[in-house]
N, CA, C and O atoms as a DFTB+ gen file, in Angstrom:
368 C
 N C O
     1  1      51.121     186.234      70.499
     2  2      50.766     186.417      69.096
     3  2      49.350     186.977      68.945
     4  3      48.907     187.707      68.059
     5  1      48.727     186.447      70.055
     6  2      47.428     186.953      69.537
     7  2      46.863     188.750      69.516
     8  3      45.991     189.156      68.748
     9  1      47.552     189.575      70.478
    10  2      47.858     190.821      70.073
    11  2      48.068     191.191      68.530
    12  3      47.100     191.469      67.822
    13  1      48.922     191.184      68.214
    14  2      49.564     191.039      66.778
    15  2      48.493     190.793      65.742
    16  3      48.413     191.539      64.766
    17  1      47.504     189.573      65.948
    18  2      46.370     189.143      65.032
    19  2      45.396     190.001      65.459
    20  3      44.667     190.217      64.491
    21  1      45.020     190.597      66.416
    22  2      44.153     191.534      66.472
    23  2      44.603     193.001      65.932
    24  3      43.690     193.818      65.810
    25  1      45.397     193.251      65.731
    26  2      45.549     194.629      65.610
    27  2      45.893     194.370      63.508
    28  3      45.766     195.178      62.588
    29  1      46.372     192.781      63.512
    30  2      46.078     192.663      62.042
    31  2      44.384     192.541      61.250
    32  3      43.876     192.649      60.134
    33  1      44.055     192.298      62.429
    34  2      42.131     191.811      61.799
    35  2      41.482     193.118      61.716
    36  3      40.644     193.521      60.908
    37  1      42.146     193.820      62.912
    38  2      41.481     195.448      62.288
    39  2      41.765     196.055      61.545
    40  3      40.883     196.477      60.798
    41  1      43.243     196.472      61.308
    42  2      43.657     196.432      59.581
    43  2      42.764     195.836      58.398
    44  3      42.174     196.448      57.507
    45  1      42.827     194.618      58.617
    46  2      42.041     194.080      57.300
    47  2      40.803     194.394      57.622
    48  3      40.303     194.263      56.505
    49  1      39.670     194.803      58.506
    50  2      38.707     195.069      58.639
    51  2      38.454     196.302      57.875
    52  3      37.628     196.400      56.967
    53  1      39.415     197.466      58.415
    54  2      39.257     198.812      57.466
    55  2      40.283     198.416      56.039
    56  3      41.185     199.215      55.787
    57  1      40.176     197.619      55.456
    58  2      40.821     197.613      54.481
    59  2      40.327     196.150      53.312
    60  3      41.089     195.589      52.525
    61  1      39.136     195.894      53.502
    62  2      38.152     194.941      52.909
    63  2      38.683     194.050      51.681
    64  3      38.617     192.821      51.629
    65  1      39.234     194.924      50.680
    66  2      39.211     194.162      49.580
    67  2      40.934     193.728      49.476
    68  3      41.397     193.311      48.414
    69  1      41.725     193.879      50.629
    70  2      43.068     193.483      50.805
    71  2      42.758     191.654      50.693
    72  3      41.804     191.107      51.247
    73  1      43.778     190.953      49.872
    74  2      43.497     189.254      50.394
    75  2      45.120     188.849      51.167
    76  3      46.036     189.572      50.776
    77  1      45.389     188.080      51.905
    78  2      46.734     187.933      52.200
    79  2      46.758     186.699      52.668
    80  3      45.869     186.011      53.171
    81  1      48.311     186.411      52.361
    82  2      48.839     184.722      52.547
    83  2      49.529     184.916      53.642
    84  3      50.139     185.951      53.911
    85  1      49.437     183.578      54.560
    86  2      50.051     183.604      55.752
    87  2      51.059     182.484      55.726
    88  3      50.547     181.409      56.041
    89  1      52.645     182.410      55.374
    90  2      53.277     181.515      55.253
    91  2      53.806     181.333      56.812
    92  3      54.295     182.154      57.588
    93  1      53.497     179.869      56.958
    94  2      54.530     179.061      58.086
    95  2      55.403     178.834      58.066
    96  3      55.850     178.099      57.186
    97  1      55.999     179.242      58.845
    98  2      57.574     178.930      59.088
    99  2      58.388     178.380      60.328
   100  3      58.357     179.280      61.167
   101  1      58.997     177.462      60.746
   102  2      59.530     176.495      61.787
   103  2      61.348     176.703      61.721
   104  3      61.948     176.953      60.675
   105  1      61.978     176.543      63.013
   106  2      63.361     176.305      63.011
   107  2      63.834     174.668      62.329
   108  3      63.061     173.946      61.700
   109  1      64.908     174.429      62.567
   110  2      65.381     173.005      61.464
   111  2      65.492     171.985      62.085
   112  3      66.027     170.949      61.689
   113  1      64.725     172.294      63.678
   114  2      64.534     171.011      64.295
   115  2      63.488     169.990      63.757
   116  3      62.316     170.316      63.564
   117  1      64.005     168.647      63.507
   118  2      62.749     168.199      62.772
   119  2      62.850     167.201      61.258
   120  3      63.726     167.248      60.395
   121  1      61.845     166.480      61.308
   122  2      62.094     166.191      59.784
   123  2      61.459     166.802      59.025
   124  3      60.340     167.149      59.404
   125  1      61.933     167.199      57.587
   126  2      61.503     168.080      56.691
   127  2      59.876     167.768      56.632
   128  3      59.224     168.801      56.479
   129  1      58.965     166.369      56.736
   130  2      58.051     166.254      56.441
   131  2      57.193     166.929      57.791
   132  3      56.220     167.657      57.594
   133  1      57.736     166.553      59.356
   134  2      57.448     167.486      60.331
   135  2      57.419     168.511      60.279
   136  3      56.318     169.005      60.519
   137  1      58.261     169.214      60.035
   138  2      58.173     170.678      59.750
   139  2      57.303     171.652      58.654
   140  3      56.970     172.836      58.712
   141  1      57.094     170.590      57.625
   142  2      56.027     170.922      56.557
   143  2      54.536     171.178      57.480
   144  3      53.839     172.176      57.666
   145  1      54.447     169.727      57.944
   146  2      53.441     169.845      58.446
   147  2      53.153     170.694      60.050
   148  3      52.008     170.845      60.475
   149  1      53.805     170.954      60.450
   150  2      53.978     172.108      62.064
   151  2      53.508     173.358      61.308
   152  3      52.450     173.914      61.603
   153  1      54.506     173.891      60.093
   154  2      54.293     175.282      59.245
   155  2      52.864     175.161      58.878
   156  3      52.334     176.267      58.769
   157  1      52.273     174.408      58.711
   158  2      50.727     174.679      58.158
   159  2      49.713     174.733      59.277
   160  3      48.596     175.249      59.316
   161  1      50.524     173.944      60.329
   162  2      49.522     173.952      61.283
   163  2      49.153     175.593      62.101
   164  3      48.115     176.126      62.493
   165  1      50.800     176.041      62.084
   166  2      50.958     177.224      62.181
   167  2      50.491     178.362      61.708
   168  3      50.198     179.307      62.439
   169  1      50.349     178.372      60.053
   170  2      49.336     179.320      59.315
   171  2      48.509     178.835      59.182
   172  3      48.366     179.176      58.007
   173  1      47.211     177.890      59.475
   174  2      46.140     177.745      59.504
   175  2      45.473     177.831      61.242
   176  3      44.305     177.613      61.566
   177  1      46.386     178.136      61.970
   178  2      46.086     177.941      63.130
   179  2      45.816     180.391      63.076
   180  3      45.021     181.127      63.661
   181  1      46.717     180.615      62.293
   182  2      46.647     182.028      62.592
   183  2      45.673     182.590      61.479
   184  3      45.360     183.776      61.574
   185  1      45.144     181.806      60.384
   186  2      43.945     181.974      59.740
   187  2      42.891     181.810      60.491
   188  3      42.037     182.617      60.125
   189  1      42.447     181.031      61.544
   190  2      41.365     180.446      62.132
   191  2      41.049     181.437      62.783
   192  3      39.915     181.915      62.743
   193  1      42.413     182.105      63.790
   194  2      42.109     183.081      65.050
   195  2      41.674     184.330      64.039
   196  3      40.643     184.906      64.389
   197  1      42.228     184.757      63.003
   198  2      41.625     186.021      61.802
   199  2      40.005     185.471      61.743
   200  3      39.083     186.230      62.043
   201  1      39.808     184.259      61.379
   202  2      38.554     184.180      60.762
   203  2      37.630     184.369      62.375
   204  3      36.515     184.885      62.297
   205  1      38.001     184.062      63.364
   206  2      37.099     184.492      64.603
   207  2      37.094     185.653      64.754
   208  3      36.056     185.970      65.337
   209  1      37.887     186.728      64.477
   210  2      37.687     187.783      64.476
   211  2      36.545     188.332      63.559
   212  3      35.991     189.395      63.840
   213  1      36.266     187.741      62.673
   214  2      35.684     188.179      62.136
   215  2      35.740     188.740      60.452
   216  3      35.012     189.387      59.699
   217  1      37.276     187.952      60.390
   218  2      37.700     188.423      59.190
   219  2      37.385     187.302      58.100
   220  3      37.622     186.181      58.550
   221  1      36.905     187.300      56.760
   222  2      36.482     185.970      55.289
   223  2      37.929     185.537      55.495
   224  3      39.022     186.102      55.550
   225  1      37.328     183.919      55.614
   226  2      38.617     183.624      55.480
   227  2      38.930     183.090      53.849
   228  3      39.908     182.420      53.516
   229  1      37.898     183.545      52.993
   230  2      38.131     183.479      51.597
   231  2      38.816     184.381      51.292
   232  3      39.052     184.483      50.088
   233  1      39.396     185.364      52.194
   234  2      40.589     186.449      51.978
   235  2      42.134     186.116      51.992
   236  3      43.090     186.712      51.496
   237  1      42.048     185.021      52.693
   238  2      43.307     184.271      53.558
   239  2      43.831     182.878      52.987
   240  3      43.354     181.814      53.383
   241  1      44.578     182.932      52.281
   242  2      45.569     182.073      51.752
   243  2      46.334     181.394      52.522
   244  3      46.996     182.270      53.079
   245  1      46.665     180.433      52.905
   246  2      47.788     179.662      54.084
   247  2      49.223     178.935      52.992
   248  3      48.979     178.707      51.807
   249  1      50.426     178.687      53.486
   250  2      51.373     178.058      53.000
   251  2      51.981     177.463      53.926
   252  3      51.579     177.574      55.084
   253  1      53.401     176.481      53.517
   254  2      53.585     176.256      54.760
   255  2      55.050     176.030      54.200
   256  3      55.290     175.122      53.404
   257  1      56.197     177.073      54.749
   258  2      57.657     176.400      54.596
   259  2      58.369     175.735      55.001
   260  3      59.563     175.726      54.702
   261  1      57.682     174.817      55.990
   262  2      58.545     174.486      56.685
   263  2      59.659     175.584      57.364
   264  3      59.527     176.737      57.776
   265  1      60.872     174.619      57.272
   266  2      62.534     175.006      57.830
   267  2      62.837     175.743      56.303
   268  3      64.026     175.974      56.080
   269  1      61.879     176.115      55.269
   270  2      63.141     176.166      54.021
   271  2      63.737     178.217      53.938
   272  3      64.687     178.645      53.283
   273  1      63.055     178.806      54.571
   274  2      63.272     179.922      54.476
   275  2      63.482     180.984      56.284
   276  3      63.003     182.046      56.683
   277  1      64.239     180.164      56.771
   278  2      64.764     180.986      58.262
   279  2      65.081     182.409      58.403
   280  3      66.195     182.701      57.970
   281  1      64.499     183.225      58.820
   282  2      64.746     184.214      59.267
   283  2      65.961     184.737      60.217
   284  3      66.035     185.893      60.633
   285  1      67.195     183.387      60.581
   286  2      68.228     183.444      61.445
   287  2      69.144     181.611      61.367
   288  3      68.654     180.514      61.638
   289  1      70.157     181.855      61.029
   290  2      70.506     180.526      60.501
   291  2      71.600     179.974      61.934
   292  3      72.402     179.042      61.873
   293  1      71.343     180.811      63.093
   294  2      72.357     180.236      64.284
   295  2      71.827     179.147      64.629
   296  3      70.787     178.930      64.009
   297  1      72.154     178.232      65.488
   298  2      71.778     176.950      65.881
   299  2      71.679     177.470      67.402
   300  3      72.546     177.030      68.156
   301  1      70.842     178.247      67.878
   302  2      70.775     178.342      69.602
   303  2      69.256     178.682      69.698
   304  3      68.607     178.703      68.652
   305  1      68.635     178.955      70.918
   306  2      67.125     179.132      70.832
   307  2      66.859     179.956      70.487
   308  3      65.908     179.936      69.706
   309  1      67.399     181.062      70.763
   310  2      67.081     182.468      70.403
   311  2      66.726     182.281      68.564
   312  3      65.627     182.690      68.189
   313  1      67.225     181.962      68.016
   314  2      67.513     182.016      66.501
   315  2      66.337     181.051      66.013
   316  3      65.738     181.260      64.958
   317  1      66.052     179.979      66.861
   318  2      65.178     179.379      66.590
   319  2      64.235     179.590      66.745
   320  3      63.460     179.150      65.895
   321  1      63.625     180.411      67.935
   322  2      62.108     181.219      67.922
   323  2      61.912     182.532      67.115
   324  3      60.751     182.917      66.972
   325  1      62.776     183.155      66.651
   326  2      62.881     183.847      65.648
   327  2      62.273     182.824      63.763
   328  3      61.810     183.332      62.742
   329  1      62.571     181.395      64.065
   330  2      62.377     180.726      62.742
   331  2      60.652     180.238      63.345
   332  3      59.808     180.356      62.456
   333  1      60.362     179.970      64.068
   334  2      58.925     179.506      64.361
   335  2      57.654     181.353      64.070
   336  3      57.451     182.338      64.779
   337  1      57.281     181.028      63.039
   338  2      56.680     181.907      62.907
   339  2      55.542     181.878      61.609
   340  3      55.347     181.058      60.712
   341  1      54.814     183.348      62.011
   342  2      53.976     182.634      60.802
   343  2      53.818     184.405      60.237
   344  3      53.403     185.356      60.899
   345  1      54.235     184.393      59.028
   346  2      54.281     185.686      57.977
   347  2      53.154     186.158      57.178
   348  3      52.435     185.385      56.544
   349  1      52.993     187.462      57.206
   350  2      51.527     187.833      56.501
   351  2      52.151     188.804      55.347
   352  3      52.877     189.785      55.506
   353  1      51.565     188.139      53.929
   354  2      52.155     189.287      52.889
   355  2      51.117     188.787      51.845
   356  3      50.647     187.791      51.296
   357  1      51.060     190.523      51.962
   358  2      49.556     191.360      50.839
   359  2      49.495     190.524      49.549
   360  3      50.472     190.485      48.802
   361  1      48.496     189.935      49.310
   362  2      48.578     189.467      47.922
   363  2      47.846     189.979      46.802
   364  3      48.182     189.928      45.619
   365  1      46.523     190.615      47.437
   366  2      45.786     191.565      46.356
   367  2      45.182     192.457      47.193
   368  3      44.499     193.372      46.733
């Protein structure tokens, strides 16, 4: 992942007045209150590595969905590391 956050921090570097939310997201292993809390740990864990880069993290919004919005609804691993993730979308 951390590829990925670098080549996003330089983006937002040439692109200053962009702000963006990073929602967490987890497979449905879990209890809903686990998974709340994994998803945040998740987008605040990929805010932190932005803000070492060098990026405000008064730019950076965190959420956390838990299991409620999967990107793949199979029950095998594959489908499930596809749901562990953490999403970046433009907010201003």
């Amino acid at each position: 992942m951390k590829p990925v956050l670098e080549k996003d921090a330089e983006w937002l570097k040439k692109n200053p007045a962009v702000k963006i939310k990073i929602e967490g997201h987890c497979d449905e292993r879990g209890s809903d209150e686990y998974n709340l809390a994994l998803g945040d740990r998740r987008a605040n864990s990929a805010k932190k590595y932005l803000a070492n880069l060098g990026i405000d993290s008064n730019r950076i919004s965190t959420i956390s969905y838990g299991e409620e919005k999967p990107a793949c609804k199979e029950a095998n691993e594959s489908c499930w590391s596809k749901n562990r993730r953490a999403e970046f979308v433009i907010v201003k």
